[in-house]
VODOKE-770359 format. One line per field, with one value per atom (N, C-alpha, C): residue in one letter; atom name; x, y negated, z. Coordinates in steps of 0.02 Angstrom, whole numbers, plus 32768, in hexadecimal, padded with zeros to 4 digits. Each point is the difference from the previous one (the first is absolute). Layout:
REM residues N
aa	c(A / ...)
at	c(CA / ...)
x	c(X / ...)
y	c(Y / ...)
z	c(Z / ...)
REM end
This chain:
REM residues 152
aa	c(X / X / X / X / X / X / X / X / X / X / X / X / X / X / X / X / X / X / X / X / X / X / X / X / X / X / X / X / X / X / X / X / X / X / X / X / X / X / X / X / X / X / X / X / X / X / X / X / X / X / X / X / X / X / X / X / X / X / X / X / X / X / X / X / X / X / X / X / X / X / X / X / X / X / X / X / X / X / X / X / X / X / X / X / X / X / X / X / X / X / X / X / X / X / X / X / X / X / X / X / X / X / X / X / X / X / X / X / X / X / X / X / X / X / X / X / X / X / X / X / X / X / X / X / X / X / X / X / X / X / X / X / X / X / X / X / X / X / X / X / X / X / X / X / X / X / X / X / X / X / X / X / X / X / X / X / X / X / X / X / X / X / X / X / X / X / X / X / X / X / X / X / X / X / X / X / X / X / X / X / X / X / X / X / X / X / X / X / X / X / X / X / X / X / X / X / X / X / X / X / X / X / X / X / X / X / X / X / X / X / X / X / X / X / X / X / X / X / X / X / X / X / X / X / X / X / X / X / X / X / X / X / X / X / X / X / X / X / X / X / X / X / X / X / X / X / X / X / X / X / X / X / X / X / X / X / X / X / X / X / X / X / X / X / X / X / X / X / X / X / X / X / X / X / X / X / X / X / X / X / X / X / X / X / X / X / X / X / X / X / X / X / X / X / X / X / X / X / X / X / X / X / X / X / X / X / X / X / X / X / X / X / X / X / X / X / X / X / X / X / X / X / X / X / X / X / X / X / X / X / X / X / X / X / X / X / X / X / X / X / X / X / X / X / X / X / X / X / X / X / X / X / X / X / X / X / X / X / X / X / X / X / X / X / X / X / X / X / X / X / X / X / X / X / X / X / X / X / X / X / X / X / X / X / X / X / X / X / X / X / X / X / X / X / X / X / X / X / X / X / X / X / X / X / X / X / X / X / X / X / X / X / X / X / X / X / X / X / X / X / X / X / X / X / X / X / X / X / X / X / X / X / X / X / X / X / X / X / X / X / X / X / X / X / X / X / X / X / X / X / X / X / X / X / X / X)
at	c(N / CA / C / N / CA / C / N / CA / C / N / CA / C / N / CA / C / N / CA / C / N / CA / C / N / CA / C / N / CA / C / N / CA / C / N / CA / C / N / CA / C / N / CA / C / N / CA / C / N / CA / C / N / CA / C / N / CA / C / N / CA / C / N / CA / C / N / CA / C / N / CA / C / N / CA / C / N / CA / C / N / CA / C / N / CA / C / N / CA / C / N / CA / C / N / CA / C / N / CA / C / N / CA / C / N / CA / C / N / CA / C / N / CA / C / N / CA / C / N / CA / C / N / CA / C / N / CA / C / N / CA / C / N / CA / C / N / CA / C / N / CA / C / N / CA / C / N / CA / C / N / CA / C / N / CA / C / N / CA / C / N / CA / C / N / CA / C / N / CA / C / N / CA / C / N / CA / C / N / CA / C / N / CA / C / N / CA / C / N / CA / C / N / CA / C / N / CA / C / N / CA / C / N / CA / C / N / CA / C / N / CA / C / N / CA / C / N / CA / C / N / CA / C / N / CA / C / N / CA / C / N / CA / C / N / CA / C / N / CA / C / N / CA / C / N / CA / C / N / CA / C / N / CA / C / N / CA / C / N / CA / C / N / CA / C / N / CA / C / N / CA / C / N / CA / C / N / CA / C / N / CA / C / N / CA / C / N / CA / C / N / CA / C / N / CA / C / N / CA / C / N / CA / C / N / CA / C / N / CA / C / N / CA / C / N / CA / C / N / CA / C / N / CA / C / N / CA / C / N / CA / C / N / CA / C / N / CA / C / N / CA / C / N / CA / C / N / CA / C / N / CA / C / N / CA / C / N / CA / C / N / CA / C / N / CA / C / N / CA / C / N / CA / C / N / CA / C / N / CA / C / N / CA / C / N / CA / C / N / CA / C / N / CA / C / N / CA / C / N / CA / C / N / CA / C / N / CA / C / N / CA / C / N / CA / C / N / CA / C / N / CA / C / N / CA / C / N / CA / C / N / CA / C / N / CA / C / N / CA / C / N / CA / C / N / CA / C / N / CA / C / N / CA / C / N / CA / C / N / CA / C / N / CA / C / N / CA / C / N / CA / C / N / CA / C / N / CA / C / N / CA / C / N / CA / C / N / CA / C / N / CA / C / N / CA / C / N / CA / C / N / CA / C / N / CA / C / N / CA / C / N / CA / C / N / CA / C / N / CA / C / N / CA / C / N / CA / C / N / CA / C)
x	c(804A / 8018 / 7FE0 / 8026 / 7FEE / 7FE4 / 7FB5 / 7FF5 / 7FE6 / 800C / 7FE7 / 7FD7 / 7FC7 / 7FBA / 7FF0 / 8016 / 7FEA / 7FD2 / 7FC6 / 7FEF / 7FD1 / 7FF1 / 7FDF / 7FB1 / 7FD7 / 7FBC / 7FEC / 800E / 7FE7 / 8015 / 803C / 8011 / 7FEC / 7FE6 / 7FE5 / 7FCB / 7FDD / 7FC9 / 8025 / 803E / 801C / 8030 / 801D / 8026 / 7FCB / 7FF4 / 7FB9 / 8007 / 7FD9 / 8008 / 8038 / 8033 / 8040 / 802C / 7FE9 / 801F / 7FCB / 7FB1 / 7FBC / 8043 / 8009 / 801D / 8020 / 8040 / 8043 / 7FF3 / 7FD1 / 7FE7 / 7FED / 7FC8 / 7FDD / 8025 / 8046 / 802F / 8044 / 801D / 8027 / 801A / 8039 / 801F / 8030 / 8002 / 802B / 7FFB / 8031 / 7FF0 / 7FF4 / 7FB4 / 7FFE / 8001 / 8015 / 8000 / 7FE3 / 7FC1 / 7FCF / 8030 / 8012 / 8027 / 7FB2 / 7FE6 / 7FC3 / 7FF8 / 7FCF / 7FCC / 7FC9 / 7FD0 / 7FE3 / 7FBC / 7FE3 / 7FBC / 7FFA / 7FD0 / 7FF5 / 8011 / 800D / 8010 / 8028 / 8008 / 8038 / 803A / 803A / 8043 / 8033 / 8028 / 8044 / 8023 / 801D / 8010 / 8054 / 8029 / 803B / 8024 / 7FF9 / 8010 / 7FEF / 7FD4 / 7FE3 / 802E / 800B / 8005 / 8057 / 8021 / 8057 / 7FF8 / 7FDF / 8009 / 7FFF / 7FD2 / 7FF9 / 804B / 8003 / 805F / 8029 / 7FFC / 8043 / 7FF6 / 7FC4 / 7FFB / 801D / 8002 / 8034 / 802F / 8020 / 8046 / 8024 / 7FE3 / 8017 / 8010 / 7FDD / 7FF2 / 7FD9 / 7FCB / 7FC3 / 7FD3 / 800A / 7FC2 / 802A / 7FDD / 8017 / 7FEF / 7FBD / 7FEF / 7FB1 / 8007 / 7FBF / 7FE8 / 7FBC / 7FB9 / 7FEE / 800A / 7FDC / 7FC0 / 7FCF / 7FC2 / 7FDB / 7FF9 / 7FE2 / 7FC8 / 7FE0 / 7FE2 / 8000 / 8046 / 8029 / 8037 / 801F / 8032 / 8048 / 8005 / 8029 / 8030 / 7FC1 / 802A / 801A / 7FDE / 8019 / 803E / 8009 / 8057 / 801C / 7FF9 / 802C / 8031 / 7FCE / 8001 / 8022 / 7FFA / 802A / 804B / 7FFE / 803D / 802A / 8001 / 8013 / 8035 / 7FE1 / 8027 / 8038 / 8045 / 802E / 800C / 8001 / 7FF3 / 7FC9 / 7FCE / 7FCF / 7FF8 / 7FDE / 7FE3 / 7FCD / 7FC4 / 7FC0 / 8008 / 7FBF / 7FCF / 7FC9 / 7FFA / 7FA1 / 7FF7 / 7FE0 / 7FED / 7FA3 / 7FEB / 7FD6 / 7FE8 / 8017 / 8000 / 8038 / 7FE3 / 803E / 804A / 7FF4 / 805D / 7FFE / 8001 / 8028 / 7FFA / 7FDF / 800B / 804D / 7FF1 / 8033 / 804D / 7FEC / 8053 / 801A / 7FC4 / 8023 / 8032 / 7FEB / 8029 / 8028 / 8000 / 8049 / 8038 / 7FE1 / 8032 / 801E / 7FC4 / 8019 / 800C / 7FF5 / 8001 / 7FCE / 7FD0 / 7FC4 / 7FFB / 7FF6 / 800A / 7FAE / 7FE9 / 7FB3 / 7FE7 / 7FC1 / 7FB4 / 7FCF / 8003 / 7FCE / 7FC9 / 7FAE / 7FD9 / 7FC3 / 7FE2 / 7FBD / 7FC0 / 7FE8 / 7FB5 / 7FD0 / 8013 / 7FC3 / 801C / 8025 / 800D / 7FE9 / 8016 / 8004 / 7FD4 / 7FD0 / 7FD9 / 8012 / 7FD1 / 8040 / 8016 / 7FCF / 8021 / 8036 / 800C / 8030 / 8053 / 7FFB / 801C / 8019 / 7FDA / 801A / 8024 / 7FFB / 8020 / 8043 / 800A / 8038 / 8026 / 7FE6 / 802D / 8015 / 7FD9 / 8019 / 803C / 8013 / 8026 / 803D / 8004 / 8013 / 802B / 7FF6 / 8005 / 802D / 7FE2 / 8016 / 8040 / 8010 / 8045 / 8030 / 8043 / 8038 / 802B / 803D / 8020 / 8025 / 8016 / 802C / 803F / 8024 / 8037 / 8027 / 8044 / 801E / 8012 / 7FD7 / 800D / 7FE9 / 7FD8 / 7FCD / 8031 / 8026 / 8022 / 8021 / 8019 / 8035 / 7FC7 / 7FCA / 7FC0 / 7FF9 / 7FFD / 7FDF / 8040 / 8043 / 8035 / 8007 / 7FEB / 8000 / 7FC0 / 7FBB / 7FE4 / 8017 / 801E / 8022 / 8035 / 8015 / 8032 / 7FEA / 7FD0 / 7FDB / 7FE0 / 7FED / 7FFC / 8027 / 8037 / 8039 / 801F / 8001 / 800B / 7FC1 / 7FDC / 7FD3 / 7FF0 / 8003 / 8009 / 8048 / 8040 / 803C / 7FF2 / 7FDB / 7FDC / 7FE5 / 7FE4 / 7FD3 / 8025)
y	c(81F9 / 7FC9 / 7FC0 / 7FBD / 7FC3 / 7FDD / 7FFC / 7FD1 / 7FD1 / 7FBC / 7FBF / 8008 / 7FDE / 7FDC / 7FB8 / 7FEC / 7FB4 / 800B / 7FBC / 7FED / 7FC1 / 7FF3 / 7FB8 / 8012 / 7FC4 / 800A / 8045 / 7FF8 / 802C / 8055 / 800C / 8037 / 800E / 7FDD / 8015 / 8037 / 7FF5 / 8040 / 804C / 7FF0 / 8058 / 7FEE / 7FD5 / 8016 / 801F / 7FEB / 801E / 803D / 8014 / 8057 / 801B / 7FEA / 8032 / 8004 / 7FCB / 8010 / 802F / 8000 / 8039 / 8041 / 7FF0 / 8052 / 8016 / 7FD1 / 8017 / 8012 / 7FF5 / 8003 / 8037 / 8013 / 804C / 803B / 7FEC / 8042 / 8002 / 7FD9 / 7FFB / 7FCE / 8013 / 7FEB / 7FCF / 7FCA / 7FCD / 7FC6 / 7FD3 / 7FC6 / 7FC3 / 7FEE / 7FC3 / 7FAA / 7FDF / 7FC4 / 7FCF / 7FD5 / 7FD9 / 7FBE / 7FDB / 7FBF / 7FC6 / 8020 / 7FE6 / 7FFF / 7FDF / 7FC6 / 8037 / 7FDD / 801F / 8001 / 7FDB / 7FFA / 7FE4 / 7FFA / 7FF3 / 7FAD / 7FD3 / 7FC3 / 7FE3 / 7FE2 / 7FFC / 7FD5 / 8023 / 7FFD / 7FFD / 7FFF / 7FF9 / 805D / 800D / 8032 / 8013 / 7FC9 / 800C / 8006 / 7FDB / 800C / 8032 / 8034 / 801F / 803E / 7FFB / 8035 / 8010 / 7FC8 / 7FF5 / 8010 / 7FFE / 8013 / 8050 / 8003 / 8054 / 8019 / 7FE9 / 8003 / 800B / 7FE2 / 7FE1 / 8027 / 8023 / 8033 / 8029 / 8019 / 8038 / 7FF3 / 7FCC / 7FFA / 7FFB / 7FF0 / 7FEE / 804A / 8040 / 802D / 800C / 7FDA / 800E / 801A / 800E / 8044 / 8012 / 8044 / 802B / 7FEF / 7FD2 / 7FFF / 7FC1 / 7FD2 / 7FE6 / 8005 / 7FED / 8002 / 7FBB / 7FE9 / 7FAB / 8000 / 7FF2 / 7FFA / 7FD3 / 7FE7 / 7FD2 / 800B / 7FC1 / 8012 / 8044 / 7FDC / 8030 / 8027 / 7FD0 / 803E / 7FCC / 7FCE / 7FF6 / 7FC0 / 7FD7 / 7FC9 / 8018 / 8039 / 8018 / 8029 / 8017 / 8022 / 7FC1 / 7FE6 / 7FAF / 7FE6 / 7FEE / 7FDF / 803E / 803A / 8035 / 7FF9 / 800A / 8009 / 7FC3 / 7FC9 / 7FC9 / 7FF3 / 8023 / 801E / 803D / 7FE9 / 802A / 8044 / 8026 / 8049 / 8021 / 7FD4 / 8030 / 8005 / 8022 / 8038 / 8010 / 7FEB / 7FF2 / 8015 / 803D / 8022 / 7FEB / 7FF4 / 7FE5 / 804F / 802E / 8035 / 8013 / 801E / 7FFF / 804C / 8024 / 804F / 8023 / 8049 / 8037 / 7FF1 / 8009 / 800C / 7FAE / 7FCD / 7FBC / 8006 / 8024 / 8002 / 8029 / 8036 / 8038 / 7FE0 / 7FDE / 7FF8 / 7FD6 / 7FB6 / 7FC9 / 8012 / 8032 / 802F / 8024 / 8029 / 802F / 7FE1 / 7FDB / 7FD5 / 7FBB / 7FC1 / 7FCB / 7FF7 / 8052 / 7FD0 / 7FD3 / 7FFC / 7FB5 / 8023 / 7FBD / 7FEF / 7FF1 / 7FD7 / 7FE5 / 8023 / 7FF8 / 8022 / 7FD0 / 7FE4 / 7FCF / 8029 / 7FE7 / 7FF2 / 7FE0 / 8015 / 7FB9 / 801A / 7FF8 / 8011 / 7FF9 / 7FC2 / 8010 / 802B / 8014 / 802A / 8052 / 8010 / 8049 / 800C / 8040 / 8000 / 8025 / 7FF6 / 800D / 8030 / 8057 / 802C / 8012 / 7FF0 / 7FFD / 7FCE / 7FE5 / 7FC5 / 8029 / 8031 / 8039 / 8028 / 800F / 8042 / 7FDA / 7FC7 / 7FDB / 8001 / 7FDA / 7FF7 / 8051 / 8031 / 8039 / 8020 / 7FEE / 8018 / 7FDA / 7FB7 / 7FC7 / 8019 / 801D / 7FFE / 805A / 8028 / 803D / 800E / 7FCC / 800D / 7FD6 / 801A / 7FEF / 7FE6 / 7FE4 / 7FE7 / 8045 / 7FFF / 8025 / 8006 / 7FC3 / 7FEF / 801B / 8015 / 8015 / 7FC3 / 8014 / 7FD8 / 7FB9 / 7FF3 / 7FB4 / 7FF4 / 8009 / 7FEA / 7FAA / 8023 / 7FB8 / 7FD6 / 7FFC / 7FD9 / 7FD3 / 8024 / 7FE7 / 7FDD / 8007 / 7FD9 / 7FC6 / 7FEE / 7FE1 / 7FB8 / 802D / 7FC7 / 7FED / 8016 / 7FD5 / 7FC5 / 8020 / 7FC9 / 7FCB / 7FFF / 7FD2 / 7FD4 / 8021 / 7FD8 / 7FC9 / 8026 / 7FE0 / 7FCA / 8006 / 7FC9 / 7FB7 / 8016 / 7FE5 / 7FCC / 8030 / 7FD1 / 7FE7 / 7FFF / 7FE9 / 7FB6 / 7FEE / 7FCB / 7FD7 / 801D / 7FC0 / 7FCC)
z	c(8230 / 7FD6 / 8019 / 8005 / 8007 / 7FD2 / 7FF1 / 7FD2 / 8007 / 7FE1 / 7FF4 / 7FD1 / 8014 / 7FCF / 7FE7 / 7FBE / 8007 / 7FDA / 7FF0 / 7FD9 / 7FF5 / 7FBF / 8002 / 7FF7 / 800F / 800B / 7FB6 / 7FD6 / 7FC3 / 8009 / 801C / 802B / 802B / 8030 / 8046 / 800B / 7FDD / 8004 / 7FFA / 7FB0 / 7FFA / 803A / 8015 / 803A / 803B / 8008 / 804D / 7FE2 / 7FBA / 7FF1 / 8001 / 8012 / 7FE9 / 8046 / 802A / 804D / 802A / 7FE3 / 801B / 7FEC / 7FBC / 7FD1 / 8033 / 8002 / 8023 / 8049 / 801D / 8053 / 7FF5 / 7FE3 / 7FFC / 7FE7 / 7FEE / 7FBA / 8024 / 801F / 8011 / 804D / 8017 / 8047 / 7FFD / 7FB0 / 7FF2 / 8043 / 7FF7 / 8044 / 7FBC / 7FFC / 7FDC / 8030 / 7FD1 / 800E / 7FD3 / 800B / 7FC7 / 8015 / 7FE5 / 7FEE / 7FD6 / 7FFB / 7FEB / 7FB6 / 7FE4 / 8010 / 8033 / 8023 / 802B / 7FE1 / 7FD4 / 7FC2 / 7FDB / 7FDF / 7FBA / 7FEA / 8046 / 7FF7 / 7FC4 / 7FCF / 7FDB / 802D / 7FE8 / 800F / 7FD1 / 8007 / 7FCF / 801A / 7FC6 / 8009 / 8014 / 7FEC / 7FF5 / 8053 / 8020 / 8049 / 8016 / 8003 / 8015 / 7FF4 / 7FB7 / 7FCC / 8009 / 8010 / 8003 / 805C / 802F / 803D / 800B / 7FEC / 7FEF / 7FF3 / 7FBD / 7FF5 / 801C / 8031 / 8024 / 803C / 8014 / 8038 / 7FE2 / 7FC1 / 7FE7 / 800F / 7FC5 / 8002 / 803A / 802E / 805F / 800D / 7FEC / 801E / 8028 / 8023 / 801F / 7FEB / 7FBF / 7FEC / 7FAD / 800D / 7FC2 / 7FB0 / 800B / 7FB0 / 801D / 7FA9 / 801A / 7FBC / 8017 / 7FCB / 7FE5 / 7FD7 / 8000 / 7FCB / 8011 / 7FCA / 7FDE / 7FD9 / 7FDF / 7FCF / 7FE7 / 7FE9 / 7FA8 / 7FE4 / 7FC6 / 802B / 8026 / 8020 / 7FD8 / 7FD9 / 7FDE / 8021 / 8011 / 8031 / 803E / 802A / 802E / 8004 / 7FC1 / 7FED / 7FF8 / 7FDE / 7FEF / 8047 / 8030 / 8044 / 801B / 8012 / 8021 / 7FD6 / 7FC3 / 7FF4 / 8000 / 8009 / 800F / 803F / 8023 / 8052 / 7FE2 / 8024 / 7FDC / 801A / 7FF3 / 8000 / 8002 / 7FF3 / 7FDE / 7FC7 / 7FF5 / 7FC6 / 7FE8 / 7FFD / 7FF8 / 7FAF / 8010 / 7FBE / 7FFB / 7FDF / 7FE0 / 7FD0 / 802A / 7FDF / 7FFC / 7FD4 / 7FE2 / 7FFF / 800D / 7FFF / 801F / 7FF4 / 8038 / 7FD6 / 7FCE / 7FD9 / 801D / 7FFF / 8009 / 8045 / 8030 / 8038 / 800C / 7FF6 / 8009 / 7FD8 / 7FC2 / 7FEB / 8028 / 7FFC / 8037 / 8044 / 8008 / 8050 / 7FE2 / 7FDA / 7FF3 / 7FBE / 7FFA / 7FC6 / 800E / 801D / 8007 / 8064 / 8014 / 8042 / 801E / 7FE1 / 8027 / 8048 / 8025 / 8037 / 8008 / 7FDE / 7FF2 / 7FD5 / 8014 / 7FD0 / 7FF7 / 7FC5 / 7FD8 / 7FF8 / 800B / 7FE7 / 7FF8 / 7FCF / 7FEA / 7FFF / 803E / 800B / 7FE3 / 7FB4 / 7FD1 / 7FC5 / 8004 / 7FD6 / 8010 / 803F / 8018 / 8029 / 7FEC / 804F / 8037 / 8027 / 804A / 7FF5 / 7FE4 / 8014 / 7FCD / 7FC4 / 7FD9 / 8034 / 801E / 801C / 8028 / 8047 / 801D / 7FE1 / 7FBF / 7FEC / 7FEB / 7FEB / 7FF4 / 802F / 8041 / 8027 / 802D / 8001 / 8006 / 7FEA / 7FB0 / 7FDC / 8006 / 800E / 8012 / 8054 / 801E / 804A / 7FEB / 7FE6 / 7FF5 / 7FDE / 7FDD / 7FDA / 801F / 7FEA / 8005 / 7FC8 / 8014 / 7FC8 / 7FEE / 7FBF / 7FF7 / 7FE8 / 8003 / 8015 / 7FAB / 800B / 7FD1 / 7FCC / 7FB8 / 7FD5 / 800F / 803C / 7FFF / 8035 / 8023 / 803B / 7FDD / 7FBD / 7FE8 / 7FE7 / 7FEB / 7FE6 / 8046 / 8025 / 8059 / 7FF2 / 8017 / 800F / 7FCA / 7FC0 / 7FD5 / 8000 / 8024 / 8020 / 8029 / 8036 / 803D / 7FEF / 7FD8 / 7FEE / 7FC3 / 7FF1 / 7FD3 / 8038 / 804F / 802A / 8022 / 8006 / 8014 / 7FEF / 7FB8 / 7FD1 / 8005 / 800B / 8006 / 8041 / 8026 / 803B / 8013 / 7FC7 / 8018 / 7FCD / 7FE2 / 7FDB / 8039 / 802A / 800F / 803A)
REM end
């Protein structure tokens, strides 16, 4: 799997732990988009590039981290076809993927500690959508997109 890593100075530390995770557990191809340390930064560029390596198709799924995890879903989902979860545990990991489809994985490094944060994004990376009844939900955001950008 292709994954993207962003995040802003308050993320940076659980990002460093969670690309160590993914190096030592697994054979994913990551990509850090940054921030590169603890410098303060703005998060939203960072956080919508990540994005847009999805939505392009250059990678399978991204991670964006912050300090809550909340502005960094904000800024991802902003970019159109993504999908950004701000999850907090395994079930909002796991539904975010088999129900809404997320594309992105929100989270907030003062909230979660790392190894809780691993087991997220484990569960996060492990599931699938499951299509069926959420297929028309998915097609219903798209077209709330659509509309949206036939506005501007």
């Amino acid at each position: 799997m292709r994954i993207v890593l962003a995040s802003d100075h308050a993320g940076f530390a659980l990002k460093t732990s969670l690309i160590a995770h993914l190096t030592a557990t697994t054979d994913h191809v990551l990509t850090d988009v940054g921030t590169h340390s603890t410098d303060p930064v703005d998060y939203p560029p960072i956080c919508a590039a990540a994005a847009r390596i999805v939505v392009r198709g250059e990678a399978d799924t991204a991670v964006v981290i912050g300090g809550s995890g909340q502005g960094e879903q904000i800024a991802a989902n902003k970019v159109r076809g993504a999908r950004a979860a701000l999850c907090h545990d395994e079930f909002t990991a796991r539904f975010a993927r088999r129900h809404n489809d997320a594309n992105v994985l929100s989270l907030g490094a003062r909230l979660l500690a790392p190894e809780l944060a691993a087991v997220i994004l484990d569960v996060f990376l492990s599931e699938s959508f499951e299509a069926g009844r959420h297929v028309a939900r998915i097609d219903q955001l798209r077209a709330i997109e659509d509309e949206e950008a036939a506005g501007e």
